[in-house]
N, C-alpha and C positions, 0 to 999 in steps of 0.2 A: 845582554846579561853581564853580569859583573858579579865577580869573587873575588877574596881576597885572599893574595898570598902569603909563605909563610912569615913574610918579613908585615905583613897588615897593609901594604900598598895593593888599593885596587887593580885591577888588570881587567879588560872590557873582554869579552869572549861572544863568537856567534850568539844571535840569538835562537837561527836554524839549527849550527852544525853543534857547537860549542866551540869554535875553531879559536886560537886569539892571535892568528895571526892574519894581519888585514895589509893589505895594497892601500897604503896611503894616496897615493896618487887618483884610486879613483874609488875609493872608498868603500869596498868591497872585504869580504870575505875571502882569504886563496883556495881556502879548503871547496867553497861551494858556491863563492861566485853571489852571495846575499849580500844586498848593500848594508852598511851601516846605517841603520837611520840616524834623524838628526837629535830627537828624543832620546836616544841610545849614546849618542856623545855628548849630548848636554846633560846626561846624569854623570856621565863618567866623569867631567871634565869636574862637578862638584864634587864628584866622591875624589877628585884629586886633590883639588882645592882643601878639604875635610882635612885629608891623609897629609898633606903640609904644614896643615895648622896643627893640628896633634905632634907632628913632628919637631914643630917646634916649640912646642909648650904654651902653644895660646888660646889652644882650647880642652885644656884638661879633665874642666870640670861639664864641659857640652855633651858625653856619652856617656859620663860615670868611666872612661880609660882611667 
């Protein structure tokens, strides 16, 4: 799951718990132990990619921002 905070930078959250804090190392969930899928990081990884490009003015006119 992904939301966006209040600064408009995506932040990835459980998709079980809502948790958004993850154990990098083994790709997991702390709150509840859910792996992250890979589906689940490769949207996030776009919505960060998005969230760069907005930021830097290169895609102003792609969402009506």
């Amino acid at each position: 799951m992904i939301f966006f905070n209040p600064a408009g930078a995506p932040e990835l959250a459980c998709d079980a718990c809502g948790c958004r804090w993850f154990d990098r190392m083994t790709g997991a969930c702390y709150e509840c132990g859910t792996p992250v899928s890979a589906e689940s990081q490769a949207e996030y990884r776009r919505a960060l990619e998005e969230f760069a490009l907005r930021r830097s003015g290169g895609g102003e006119g792609d969402r009506g921002a």
